[in-house]
C-alpha positions in Angstrom: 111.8 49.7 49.3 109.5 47.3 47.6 107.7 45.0 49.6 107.5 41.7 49.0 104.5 39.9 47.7 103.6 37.0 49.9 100.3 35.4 49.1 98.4 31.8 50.4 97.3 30.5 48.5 99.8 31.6 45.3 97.6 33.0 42.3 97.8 30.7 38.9 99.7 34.5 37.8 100.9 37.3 39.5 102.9 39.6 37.6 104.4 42.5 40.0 105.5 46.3 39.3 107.4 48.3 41.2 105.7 50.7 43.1 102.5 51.1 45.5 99.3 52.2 45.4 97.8 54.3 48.1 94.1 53.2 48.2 93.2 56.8 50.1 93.7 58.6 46.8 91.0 56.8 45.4 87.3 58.2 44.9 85.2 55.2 45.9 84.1 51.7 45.3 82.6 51.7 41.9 81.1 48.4 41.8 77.8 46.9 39.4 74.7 46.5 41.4 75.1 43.1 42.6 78.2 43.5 43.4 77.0 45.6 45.7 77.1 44.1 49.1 81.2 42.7 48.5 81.3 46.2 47.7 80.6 47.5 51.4 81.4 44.2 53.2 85.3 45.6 51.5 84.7 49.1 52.8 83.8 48.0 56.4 86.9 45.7 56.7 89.1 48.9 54.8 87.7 51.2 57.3 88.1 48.8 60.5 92.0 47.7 59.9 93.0 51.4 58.5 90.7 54.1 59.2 90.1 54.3 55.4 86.4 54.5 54.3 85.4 54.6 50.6 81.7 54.9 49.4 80.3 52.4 47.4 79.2 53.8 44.3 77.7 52.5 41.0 80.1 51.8 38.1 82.5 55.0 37.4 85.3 56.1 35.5 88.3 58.0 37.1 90.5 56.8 40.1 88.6 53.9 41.6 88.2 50.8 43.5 86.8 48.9 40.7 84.5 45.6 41.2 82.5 44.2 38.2 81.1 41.0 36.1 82.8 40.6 33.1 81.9 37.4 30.6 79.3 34.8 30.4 77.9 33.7 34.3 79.5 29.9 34.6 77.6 27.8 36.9 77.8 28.1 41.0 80.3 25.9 42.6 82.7 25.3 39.1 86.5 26.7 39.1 85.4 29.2 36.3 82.7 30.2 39.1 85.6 31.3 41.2 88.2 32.9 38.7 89.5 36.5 38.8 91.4 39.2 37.2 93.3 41.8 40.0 95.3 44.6 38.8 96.7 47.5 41.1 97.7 50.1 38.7 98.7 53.8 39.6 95.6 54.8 38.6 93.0 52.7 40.6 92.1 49.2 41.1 90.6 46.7 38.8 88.5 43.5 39.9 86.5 41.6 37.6 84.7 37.7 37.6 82.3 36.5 35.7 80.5 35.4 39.0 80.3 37.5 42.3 81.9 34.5 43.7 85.2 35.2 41.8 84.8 38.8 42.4 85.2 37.1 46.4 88.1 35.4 45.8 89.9 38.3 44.5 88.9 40.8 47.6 90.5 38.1 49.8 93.1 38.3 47.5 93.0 41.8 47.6 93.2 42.0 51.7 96.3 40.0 51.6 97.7 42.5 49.6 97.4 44.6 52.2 100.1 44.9 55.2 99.1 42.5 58.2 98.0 44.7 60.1 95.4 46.0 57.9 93.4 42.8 59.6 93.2 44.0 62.6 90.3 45.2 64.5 91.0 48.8 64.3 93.2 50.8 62.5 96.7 50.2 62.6 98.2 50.4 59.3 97.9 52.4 55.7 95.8 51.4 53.1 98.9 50.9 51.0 98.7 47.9 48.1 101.7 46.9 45.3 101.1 47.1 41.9 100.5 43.9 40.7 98.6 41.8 37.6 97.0 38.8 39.1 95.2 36.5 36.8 93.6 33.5 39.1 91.4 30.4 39.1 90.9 27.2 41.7 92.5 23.9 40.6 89.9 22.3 42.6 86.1 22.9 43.0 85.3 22.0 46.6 87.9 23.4 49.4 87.1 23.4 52.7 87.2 22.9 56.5 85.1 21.0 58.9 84.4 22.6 62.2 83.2 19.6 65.2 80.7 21.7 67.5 79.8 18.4 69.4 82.6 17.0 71.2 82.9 20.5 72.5 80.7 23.4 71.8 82.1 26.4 69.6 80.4 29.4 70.0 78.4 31.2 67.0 80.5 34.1 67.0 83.6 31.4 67.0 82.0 29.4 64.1 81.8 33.3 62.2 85.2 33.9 63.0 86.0 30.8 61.3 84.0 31.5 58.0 85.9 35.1 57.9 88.8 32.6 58.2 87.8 30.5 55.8 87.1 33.6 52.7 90.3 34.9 53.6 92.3 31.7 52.4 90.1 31.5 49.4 88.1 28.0 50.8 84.5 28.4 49.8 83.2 25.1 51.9 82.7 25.2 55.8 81.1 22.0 57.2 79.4 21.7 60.2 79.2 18.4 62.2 76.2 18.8 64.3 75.5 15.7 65.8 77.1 13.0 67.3 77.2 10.7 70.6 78.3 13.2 72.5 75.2 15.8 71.9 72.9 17.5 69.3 73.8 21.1 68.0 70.8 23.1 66.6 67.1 23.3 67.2 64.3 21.4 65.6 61.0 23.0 67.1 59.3 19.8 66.2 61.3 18.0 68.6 62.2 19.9 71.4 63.8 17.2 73.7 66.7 17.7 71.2 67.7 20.9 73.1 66.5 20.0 76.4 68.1 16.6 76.8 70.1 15.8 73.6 72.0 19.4 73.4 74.0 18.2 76.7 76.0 16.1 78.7 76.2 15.6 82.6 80.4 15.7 82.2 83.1 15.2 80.4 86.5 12.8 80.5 89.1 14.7 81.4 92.6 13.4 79.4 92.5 10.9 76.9 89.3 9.2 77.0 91.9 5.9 76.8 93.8 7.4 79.7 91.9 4.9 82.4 94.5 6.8 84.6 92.0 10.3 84.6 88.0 10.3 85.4 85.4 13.2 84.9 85.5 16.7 85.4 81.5 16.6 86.8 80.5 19.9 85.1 77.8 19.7 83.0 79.1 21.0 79.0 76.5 21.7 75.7 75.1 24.4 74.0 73.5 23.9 70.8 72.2 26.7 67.7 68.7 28.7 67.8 66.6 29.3 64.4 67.8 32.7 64.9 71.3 31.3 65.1 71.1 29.2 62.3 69.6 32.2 59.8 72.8 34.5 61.2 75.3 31.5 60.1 73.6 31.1 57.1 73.3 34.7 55.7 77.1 35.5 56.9 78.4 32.5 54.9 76.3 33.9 52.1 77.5 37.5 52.3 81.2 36.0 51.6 80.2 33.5 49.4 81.2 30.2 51.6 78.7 26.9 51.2 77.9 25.8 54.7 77.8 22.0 54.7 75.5 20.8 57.2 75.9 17.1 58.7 73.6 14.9 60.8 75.5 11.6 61.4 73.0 8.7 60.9 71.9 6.1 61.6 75.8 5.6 64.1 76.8 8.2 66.4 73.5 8.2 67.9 73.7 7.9 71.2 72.5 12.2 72.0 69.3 11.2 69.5 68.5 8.2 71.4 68.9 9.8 75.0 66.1 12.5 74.2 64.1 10.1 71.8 64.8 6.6 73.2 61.8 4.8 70.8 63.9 5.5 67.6 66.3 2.7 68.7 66.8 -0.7 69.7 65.1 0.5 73.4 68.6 1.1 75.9 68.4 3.7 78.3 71.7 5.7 77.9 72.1 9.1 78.5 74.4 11.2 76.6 78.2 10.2 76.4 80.3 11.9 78.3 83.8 10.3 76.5 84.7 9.7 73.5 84.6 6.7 71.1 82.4 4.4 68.8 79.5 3.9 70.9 76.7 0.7 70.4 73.9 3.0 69.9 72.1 3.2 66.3 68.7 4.3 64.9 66.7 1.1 63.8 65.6 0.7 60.5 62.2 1.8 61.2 60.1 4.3 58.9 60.1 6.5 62.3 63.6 6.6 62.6 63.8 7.7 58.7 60.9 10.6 59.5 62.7 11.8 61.9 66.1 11.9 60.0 64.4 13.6 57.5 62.8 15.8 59.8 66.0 17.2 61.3 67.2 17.7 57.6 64.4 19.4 56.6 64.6 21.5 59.3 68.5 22.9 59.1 67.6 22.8 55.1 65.8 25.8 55.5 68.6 27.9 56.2 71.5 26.1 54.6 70.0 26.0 50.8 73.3 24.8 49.1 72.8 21.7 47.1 74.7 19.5 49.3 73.7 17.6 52.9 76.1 15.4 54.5 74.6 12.3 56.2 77.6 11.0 57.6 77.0 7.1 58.2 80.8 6.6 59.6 81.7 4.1 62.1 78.1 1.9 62.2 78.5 -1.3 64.9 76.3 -3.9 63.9 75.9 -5.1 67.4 72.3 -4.0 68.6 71.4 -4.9 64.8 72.5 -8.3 65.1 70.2 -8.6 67.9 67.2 -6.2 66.9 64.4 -8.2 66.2 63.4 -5.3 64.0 66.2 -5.7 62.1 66.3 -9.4 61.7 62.7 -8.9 59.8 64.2 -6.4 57.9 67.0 -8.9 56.8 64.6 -11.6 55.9 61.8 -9.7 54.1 64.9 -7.8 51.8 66.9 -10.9 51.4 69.9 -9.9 53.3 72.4 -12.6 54.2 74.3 -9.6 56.0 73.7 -7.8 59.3 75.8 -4.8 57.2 73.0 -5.0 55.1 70.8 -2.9 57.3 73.2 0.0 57.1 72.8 -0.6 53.3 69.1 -0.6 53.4 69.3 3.0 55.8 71.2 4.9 53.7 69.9 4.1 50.3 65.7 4.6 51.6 67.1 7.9 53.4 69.1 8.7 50.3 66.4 8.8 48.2 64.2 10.9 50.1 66.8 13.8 50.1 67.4 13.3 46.5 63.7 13.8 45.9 64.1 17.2 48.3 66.5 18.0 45.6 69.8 17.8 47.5 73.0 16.1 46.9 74.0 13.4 49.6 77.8 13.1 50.2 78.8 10.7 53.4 81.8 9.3 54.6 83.6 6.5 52.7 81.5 3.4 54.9 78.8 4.5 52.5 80.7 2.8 49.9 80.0 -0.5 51.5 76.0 0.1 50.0 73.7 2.2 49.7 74.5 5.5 48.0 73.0 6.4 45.2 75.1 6.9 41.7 75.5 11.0 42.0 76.7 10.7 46.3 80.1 12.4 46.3 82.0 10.4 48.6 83.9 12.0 51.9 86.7 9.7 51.9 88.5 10.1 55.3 90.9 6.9 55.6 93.6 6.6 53.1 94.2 7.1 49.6 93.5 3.8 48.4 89.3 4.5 49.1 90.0 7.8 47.1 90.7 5.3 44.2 87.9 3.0 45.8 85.6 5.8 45.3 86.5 6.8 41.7 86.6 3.1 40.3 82.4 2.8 41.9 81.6 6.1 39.5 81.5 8.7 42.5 83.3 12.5 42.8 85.6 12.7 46.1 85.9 15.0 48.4 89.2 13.9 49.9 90.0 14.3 54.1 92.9 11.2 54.3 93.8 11.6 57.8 97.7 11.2 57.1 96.7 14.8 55.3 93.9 16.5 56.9 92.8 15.6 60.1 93.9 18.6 62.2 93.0 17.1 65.3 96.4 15.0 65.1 99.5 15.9 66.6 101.6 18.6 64.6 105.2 17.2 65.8 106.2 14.4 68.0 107.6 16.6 70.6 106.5 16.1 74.2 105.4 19.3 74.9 102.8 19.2 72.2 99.0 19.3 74.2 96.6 16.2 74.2 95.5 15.2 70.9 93.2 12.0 69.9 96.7 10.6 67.8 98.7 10.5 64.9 101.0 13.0 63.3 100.2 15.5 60.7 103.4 18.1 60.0 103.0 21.5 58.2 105.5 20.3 55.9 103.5 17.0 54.9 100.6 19.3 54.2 102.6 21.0 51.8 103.7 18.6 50.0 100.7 16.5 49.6 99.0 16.1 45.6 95.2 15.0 46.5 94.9 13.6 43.0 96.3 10.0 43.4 98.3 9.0 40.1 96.3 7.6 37.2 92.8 8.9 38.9 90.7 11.5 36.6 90.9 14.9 37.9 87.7 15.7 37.3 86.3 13.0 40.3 88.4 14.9 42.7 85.7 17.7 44.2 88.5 18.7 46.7 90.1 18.7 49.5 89.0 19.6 53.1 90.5 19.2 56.3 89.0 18.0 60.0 88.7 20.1 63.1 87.3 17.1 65.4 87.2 18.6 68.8 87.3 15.6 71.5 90.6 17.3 71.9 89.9 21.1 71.3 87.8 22.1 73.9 87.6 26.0 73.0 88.4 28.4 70.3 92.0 28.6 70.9 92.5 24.8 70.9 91.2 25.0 67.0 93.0 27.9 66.6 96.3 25.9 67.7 95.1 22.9 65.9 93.9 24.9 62.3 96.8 26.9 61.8 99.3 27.1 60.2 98.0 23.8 58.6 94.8 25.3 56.9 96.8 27.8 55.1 98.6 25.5 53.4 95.9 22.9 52.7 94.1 26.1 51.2 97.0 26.2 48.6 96.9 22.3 48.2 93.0 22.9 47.1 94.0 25.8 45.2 96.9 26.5 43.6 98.3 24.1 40.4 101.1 21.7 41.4 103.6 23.1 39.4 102.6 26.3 39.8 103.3 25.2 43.9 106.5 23.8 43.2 107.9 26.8 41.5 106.6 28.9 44.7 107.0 26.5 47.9 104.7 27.7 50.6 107.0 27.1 52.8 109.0 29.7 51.6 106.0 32.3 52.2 104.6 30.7 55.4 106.6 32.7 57.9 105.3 36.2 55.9 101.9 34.5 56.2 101.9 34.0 60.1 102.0 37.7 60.2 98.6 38.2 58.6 97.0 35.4 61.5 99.0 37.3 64.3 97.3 40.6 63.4 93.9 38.6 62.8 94.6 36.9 66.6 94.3 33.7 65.6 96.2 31.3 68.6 98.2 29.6 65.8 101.0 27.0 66.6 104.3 28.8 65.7 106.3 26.8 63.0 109.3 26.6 65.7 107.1 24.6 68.3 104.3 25.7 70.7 104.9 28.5 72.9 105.0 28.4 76.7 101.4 28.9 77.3 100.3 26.6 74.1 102.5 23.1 75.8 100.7 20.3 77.2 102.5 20.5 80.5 102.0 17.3 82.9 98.3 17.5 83.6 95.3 16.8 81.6 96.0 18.5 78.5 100.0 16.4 78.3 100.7 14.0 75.5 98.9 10.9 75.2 100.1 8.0 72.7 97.7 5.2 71.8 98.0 2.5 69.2 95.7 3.1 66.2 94.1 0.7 64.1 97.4 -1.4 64.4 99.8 1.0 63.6 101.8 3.0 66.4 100.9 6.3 67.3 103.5 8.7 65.1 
């Protein structure tokens, strides 16, 4: 019986034939030279989910695995950078890009080809594949997923999993937020207070940290990424062709910097927060405060080389600014009538210190308010209408509307649901969301990505539950042409799909409801409701 073809996100074209192909009758994986290390990276995974290992050869004729570069090399990080031609004939297999990065889109593609269980950890099914004609390209450039190792630490081997996660839905961006009130998550040897005091926190709230009902669980929580740790991240994201995004949130969210490196701000004594919020705490506008940002940056830049830092600058109070001395000379020697000024004046001198390292700023949508410089992409998490703010100002978007993709929110308004910050974000709203507001120029839209903030997920499983199934189909969103979508709901191939992240044992949320074991229950973890930004909680 044929079986049926269920791919996320759905190729531009897939054309199917009836029949299989059994990859063990195959001589090896002929691939060009620098294709070379896809190549094996395919015949570790072949050999770990179905016992089937082919040698990686040079480019051959006969009955082969074939990967290789076909046309003129477009540009890194374009659609053409990413597009693919698959086909599965009886006689062997056919991959070919104009870019190793397309050749990586079409071995994910090739993997889900493969039954389910094929992505397990050891064998446990055949190395069976349907005859198909795939012809494939992104819609969008920039399609990705942001992983919060602050609120709670995640693990290196988590944050690995999550890349492998990432290449096998065909997103090519993971961004990491490092730093934030509630600690700092990677090593600057220059400043080694950073990991002794700034990397952790004395406790934690337990519930919602609006919940005046719960207190502190008294147990000390942090952790934070080596050099060593850093390289790994780095080279593994390479390997699989996924830009890691790295973001320092400055000159806000502050409060871990100042507790290790107290003369960078206005002078309080705070230690690390142990709840969650917008905290007081900001760098002054000092030229040490900008050395130091553009230490840390220099630092992490080593590893992550992709043309892109994310500086954050969300969520700035103005409060100790109002009454920083520092800043009030600051205002009158620049002419500023505004406290918000100063936030202006921050981002724009930091700005144009990592533009002359060569890199390409993109912050959240405050940065709007002043500041960025002309070629900023903007990170535009609120609503649609700053995605048009954005576009109108002259700047590329990466869009993260919380009504769309902040994972962190509550997937159904069921009670049973665990403890999440707020909101309501259903599968099926995912699926049905076009991230290219009407009348805006598709070519401002970098993408799409979507939020893991983790005040609310504090371990793997708790992203797990959170990411999935939503990620899959935001991956389609970022991918797959609209009408190309509507012709093929994802809905329709979403139940197939949770198959693939059972055998990969990814804790996803079934579409039905959370299991027993995933519910809130009546303790810490049970559903809290809180009125955001004037509108009820959904």
């Amino acid at each position: 019986m044929q079986r049926r073809i269920s791919l996320i996100p759905q190729p531009q074209q897939l054309t199917a034939a009836d029949g299989d192909l059994d990859l063990s009758t195959l001589d090896a994986i002929a691939a060009d030279p620098e294709l070379h290390p896809l190549a094996w990276l395919l015949s570790d995974l072949l050999n770990r989910g179905t016992g089937l290992r082919l040698a990686v050869t040079g480019p051959a004729d006969g009955p082969v695995l074939r990967l290789r570069l076909d046309g003129d090399r477009p540009a890194d990080l374009t659609t053409a950078a990413e597009a693919y031609r698959l086909d599965v004939t009886p006689g062997g297999v056919d991959l070919a890009a104009a870019h190793p990065a397309g050749i990586a889109r079409g071995l994910a593609t090739l993997r889900q080809l493969l039954p389910p269980d094929a992505l397990r950890e050891a064998p446990a099914a055949a190395p069976v594949v349907p005859l198909v004609s795939i012809r494939d390209e992104p819609r969008l450039r920039w399609r990705g997923v942001m992983l919060d190792v602050v609120r709670h630490f995640q693990p290196k081997d988590f944050v690995l999993k999550m890349i492998d996660r990432a290449w096998m839905h065909r997103l090519n961006v993971v961004h990491l937020h490092l730093t934030d009130d509630q600690g700092w998550r990677f090593e600057v040897p220059s400043r080694p207070k950073l990991a002794e005091i700034a990397s952790w926190r004395a406790e934690t709230k337990v519930g919602h940290a609006r919940d005046e009902s719960e207190g502190y669980d008294g147990t000390p929580h942090g952790g934070f990424f080596s050099v060593s740790d850093l390289r790994e991240i780095a080279s593994y994201a390479r390997e699989r062709h996924i830009l890691i995004v790295p973001e320092v949130n400055l000159p806000g969210h502050a409060r871990a910097v100042l507790a290790a490196y107290p003369e960078l701000g206005a002078g309080q004594d705070q230690p690390v927060s142990p709840t969650f919020g917008v905290f007081e705490e900001v760098l002054e506008p000092t030229p040490e405060a900008l050395d130091f940002a553009l230490e840390a940056y220099t630092a992490i830049a080593e590893f992550f080389e992709g043309p892109f830092v994310h500086i954050g600058g969300d969520e700035v109070p103005m409060t100790q600014w109002e009454q920083s001395p520092v800043a009030r000379e600051l205002m009158e020697r620049e002419g500023m009538e505004d406290v918000r000024g100063v936030q202006a004046w921050f981002t724009k001198a930091f700005c144009d210190r990592l533009t002359a390292m060569g890199k390409r700023v993109i912050g959240w949508d405050e940065i709007l308010d002043g500041g960025a410089p002309a070629e900023a992409a903007v990170h535009v998490w609120r609503n649609e209408a700053y995605v048009k703010k954005a576009v109108a100002a002259g700047h590329q978007v990466v869009a993260s509307p919380e009504p769309y993709a902040y994972y962190d929110h509550y997937q159904s308004d069921g009670e049973d649901e665990p403890l999440r910050i707020h909101g309501l974000v259903p599968v099926e709203r995912v699926a049905g969301w076009d991230p290219v507001p009407q009348g805006v120029d598709e070519s401002m839209i970098l993408g799409v990505q979507c939020q893991l903030w983790s005040e609310y997920l504090p371990n793997p499983r708790d992203v797990e539950y959170s990411a999935f199934p939503r990620l899959s189909v935001l991956a389609e969103v970022g991918w797959t042409n609209v009408d190309v979508r509507e012709a093929n709901p994802v809905m329709d191939r979403l139940g197939d799909h949770l198959e693939r992240l059972h055998a990969m044992g990814i804790w996803y949320r079934p579409l039905e409801g959370p299991a027993p074991w995933q519910r809130g229950g009546t303790g810490s973890r049970k559903r809290f409701a809180w009125e955001h930004r004037g509108h009820p909680a959904e």
